[in-house]
C-alpha angles and dihedrals in degrees: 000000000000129000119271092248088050101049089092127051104277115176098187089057097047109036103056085046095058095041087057082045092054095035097051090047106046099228099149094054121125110225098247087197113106096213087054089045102056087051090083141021125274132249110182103183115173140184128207103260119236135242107242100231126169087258100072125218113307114204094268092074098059096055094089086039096056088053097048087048093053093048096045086050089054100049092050088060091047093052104262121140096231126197104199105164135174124210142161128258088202110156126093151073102302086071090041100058083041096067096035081056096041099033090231121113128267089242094056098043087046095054087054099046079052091052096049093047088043091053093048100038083052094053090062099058105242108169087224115158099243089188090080098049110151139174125190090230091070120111090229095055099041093051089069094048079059095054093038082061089056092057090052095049089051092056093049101244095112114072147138124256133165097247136167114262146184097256119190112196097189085058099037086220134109114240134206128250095254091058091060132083131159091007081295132104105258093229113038100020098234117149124256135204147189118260137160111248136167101240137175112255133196112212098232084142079078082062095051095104097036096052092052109050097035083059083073083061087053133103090218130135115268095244102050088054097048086047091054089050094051084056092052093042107186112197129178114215144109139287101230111194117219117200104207109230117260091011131096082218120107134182133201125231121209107214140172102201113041081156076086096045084119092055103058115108108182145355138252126197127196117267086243095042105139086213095066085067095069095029106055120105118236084242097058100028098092083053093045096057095039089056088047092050084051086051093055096069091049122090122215098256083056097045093057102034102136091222101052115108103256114244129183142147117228103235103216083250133117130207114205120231102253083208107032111021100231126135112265120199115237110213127179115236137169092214079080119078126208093208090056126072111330089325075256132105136186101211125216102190101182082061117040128053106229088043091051088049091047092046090060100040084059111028094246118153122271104210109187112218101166133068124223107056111137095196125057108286083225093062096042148022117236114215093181146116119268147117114302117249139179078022103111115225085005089073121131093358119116128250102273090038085050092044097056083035089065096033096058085047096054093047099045091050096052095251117103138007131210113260143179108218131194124215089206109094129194115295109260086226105178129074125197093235148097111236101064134088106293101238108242104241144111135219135216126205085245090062086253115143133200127178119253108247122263095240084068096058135152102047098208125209109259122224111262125165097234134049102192125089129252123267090260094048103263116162117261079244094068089076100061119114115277099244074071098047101032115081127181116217127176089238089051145277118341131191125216119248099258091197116081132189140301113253084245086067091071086042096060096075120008091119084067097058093036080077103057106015103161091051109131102172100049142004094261143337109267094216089051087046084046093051097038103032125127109040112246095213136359124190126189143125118304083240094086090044099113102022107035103045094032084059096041079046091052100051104042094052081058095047084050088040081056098039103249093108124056095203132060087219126050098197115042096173123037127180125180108210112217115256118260103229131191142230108248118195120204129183128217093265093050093253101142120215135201122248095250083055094062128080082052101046088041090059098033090054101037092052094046113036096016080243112135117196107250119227131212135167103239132146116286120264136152102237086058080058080232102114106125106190114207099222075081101053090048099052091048096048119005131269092258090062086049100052092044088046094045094056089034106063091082147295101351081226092057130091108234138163131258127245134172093206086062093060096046085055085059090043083061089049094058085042092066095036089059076054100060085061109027127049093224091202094063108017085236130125109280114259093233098066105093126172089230125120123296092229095066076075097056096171097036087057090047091046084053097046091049081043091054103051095037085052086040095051098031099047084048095050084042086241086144106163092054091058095048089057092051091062084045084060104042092053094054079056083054095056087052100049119096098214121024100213105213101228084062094050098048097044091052089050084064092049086057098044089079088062120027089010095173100065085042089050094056099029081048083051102051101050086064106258122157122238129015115303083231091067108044125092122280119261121256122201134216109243095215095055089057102064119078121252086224143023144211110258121195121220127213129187105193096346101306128105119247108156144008114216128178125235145165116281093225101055127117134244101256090050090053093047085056093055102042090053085046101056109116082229100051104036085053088059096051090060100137101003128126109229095226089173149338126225122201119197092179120235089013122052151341117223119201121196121203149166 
């Protein structure tokens, strides 16, 4: 008999005491012995894994963790060795701020931030493998990102260029793209601008080819690859060489349609172009300088935004026509990109959209050269197909035609040649801050460099008393004693690297190392990559859909170029789970609540001022007061309601709301299902429950076989939500049954451990079962016993629907045309009607015609 606090489904009492249960006795760990391992196959699931921030996880974040948890649940009872690990992306500038802003230091923030996300990761019950913990922080990880970069050096992809940047002169760093919108730093709203720097590069621009066509190989959603593709962005055209007019200079145009060559009616150059420099008249050169100063604090995605108003400076300069001789105009403009193409255009206003923009804002000529348009050439550019015009001997041809036309010509006369071209340029790999992986090179007084040798590594951060970076940008390393900095070679001095690496360095294989962690002597075993390798499925959010995985991609077709990895791809299946979004409450004066405010403050406001607080469903964040932690759902209703709920609420793949109703609907659920088990009157064993055979309960055999095969199928597809229903169903056949046989019960408890595995482990317990659910075999089901002995038939008269009967499925058409003619509806309609004929579609309806 139970106690009388556990008589009723308490979550707080059972679910600390099952995580101690499956922590003390190891039962998620993944057998790290080759020989076990090849006894059985192999499941690798993985989650992207979080960065530990102050703010702890929200319930957002568990969701794709719920969903790994439940399929490597799955797999172990179906026989599959499963590594299922958890780890910590923890470099990076948050910490960083954080410390500047605490006066602690990054490591010791980020311990705690680790310790936080760990607590609340374990509360929820995630068979994760804790023996392979890892953060990316850790000496012995990073040492291997270390020697990763060394690999890449030797093979000569990693390099230093004087580049433009996103320079942020607050923060003394420079940011990626992707951390800057509107010319500001996207946390902090400090403005950024663009600077040349020497900066380290890693040649992913070698890859181009390779990452896109092995996407076509991957089990990835459609739209992350496409998007992948866009940022690769392969093109086939032509190089076209302008000579500038009263210059012996000269500049190249990548363009993919040279078909339009004669259409081109001036030329723009990119704001950092080294060529504007030569070229600008002493007129124009004041306004010139002053455009290319306004370019500096834009980033790419707002110089090309095609709604942007167009803005330029025309530079004194012209360019001259390779085909036709005449003068063309050379305007600075920041449309043009100087990390795109050859940071030059040609531009053909009359047929594309931005240079047709550009040619009426400033009054430049719109010459059409190809047919077809509806609409005046001079209104609007025409980007379709159609025969070539005002274009010489390209006239009346068609586009392709036109294309390999002009390009003969070019290349015959010496002035263009055909080019694939890749939108993708060379990853911008160093960052001008302290908490991030030391790159492992030296530096001699004549600006040569050599790698430090791998016997060295890792290169660990030295202690030093301020993050930020000096006034001239120096990185936060170079103040660093100089027993850090200082290295004796036999060929001289040598100075450490002071830049380390991007946060995306540590992200780009941690799944490697997930499968050896404790290695000292290398990265990973090569059998155990060779058994584990690719993943098998890999769930996070779609924002890491182009960076992330093109990096991880990157890297890991070098480490296979080099032989440490036996697979071209490191991801085979990829699945983006939906976003779980919040209800936010603001009032009329802007003031946000949070939802337990509420009720109160909506009736407060709307009694006093007439101003009701508006709703609306957005992403959780602080400053909208509509962060719901689940340490507080969890301690309200149990870890087992929050990861049902968390899969239930609708398509993992789907964005939805979150509602606390809705968990304490699935609280009631497991309610029912502790009863099944437990009388909660008297703590004892329910009556119901009888060791008899399962066959005495015909309907409820055939609900859990059903049951089986939809949680079976559905878990495996991660249709989730679908299988959850049908245990909901299945228990509503239980509360109807007269006698619950044991061997039902307890094979549908290990249907639900999967799901909700604290409240299967306890109820598995107390029927009286040996060893731990987790750990028994998976259920099969019996086909047969999964189709219904009968099924719902519609009835017409004339087409149109007038009752639903049920029959026998096996019954034949005669008979279904008797009891359709029989029903007391149907007969009542055909009062006075004459039956002209009867159609039978079988298994779906009976149409009766009449007159």
């Amino acid at each position: 008999m139970l106690s009388a606090r556990a008589m009723k489904y308490s979550p707080s009492h059972i679910e600390p005491k099952w995580q101690k249960a499956w922590r003390e006795n190891g039962v998620f760990k993944t057998p790290t012995d080759l020989a076990v391992l090849k006894q059985k196959p192999k499941y690798y699931i993985l989650d992207m894994f979080p960065y530990p921030s102050g703010a702890g996880l929200h319930v957002g974040h568990p969701e794709g963790y719920t969903a790994t948890d439940v399929l490597a649940r799955l797999k172990r009872m179906q026989g599959f060795h499963v590594l299922h690990p958890m780890g910590w992306d923890a470099f990076g500038l948050p910490a960083e701020r954080a410390a500047m802003r605490s006066k602690r230091h990054p490591a010791e923030i980020t311990k705690e931030n680790i310790s936080n996300f760990k607590g609340q990761i374990e509360r929820l019950g995630f068979s994760y493998d804790w023996d392979r913990e890892l953060s990316t922080t850790d000496e012995d990880y990073y040492k291997w990102t270390q020697w990763i970069f060394l690999k890449l050096y030797e093979r000569g992809l990693a390099y230093m260029a004087e580049v433009p940047v996103n320079w942020c002169p607050a923060l003394g760093t420079v940011l990626a793209n992707e951390e800057v919108k509107d010319g500001v730093y996207v946390e902090t709203g400090d403005k950024v601008e663009r600077r040349l720097m020497k900066q380290w590069m890693l040649k992913i621009t070698a890859y181009a080819e390779r990452l896109l066509e092995d996407l076509e190989e991957l089990d990835w959603p459609e739209g992350v690859k496409e998007m992948q593709r866009n940022w690769i962005g392969k093109s086939y055209g032509a190089e076209i060489e302008f000579h500038v007019k009263d210059f012996e200079h000269r500049f190249t145009v990548y363009t993919t349609r040279p078909d339009t060559l004669f259409g081109a009616t001036y030329c723009v150059l990119a704001p950092e172009h080294d060529l504007l420099e030569r070229i600008c008249s002493n007129e124009q050169r004041e306004a010139v300088e002053k455009y290319q100063e306004q370019a500096k604090h834009k980033t790419d995605l707002a110089r090309t935004d095609l709604a942007k108003e167009k803005t330029g400076v025309f530079t004194g300069a012209y360019a001259v026509h390779p085909v036709t001789g005449k003068p063309l105009p050379i305007w600075i403009a920041d449309y043009v990109l100087i990390t795109y193409g050859t940071g030059s255009i040609m531009a053909v206003p009359a047929h594309d959209e931005r240079d047709h923009e550009f040619a009426k804002t400033f009054s430049l000529p719109i010459l059409e050269v190809i047919s077809g348009s509806e609409k005046n050439i001079q209104d609007c550019a025409y980007a379709g197909d159609g025969k070539l015009i005002n274009s010489d001997f390209l006239n009346g041809l068609d586009v392709e035609e036109a294309k390999k036309k002009m390009l003969a010509w070019l290349e015959e006369q010496k002035k263009g040649t055909s080019k694939i071209q890749y939108r993708l340029r060379d990853w911008l790999f160093s960052r001008q801050r302290y908490w991030g992986e030391p790159i492992p090179v030296l530096h001699f007084e004549n600006g040569s460099t050599v790698p430090v040798s791998e016997s060295d590594l890792p290169i660990t951060l030295p202690q030093i008393d301020e993050y930020a970076p000096t006034e001239d940008g120096e990185p936060p390393l170079a103040r660093a004693d100089k027993d850090w900095l200082c290295v004796d070679l036999p060929q001289g001095k040598a100075w450490r690297e002071t830049n380390t690496m991007p946060q995306w360095a540590g992200s780009c294989w941690y799944y490697l190392r997930y499968i050896d962690p404790k290695n000292k002597e290398e990265a990973w075993s090569a059998d155990l990559e060779k058994y584990w390798m690719p993943v098998d499925l890999y769930i996070g959010g779609v924002e890491h859909a182009v960076l992330h995985l093109l990096y991880a991609r990157f890297w890991h077709k070098v480490l296979f170029d080099c032989g440490y990895v036996s697979t071209k791809e490191p991801f085979q299946k990829l699945f983006n789970q939906g976003m779980i979004l919040a209800y936010s409450y603001q009032d009329a004066r802007g003031k946000y609540y949070h939802p337990d405010e509420v009720t109160e403050k909506e009736e407060k406001y709307f009694t006093q001022s007439g101003d009701p607080l508006v709703s609306q469903v957005e992403k959780m964040s602080k400053s909208k007061q509509n962060v719901v932690n689940p340490d507080d759902v969890v301690q309200q209703y149990g870890a087992d309601a929050m990861r049902l709920y968390e899969l239930f609420m609708g398509p993992l793949e789907s964005s939805k709301p979150w509602q606390m109703d809705g968990v304490e609907g699935i609280n009631r659920f497991l309610s029912r299902v502790w009863r099944l088990v437990i009388d909660e009157q008297t703590g004892e064993k329910n009556q119901k429950l009888q060791a008899t055979d399962p066959t005495t309960e015909p309907t409820l055999l055939k609900a859990l076989h059903k049951t089986i095969k939809k949680v079976n199928d559905d878990t495996t597809h991660l249709q989730f939500n679908t299988a959850i229903s049908q245990m909901m169903i299945f228990i509503n056949e239980a509360s109807h049954a007269a006698t619950l046989p044991l061997d039902i019960v307890s094979t549908f408890l290990k249907l639900l451990n999967i799901y909700a595995p604290h409240i299967a482990e306890e109820l598995w317990q107390q029927l009286g079962m040996n060893g731990f659910i987790c750990q028994q075999r998976w259920p099969s089901y019996d086909e047969k016993l999964t189709v219904d002995d009968t099924i719902q038939l519609v009835v017409q008269i004339n087409g149109k629907k007038k009752e639903t009967i049920e029959v026998a499925r096996d019954a034949s058409q005669k008979e279904l045309e008797k009891i359709a003619l029989e029903n007391e509806k149907i007969k009542s309609q055909l009062e006075g009607k004459t039956v002209r004929k009867i159609i039978v579609v079988p298994s779906r309806l009976v149409n009766i015609v009449a007159t």
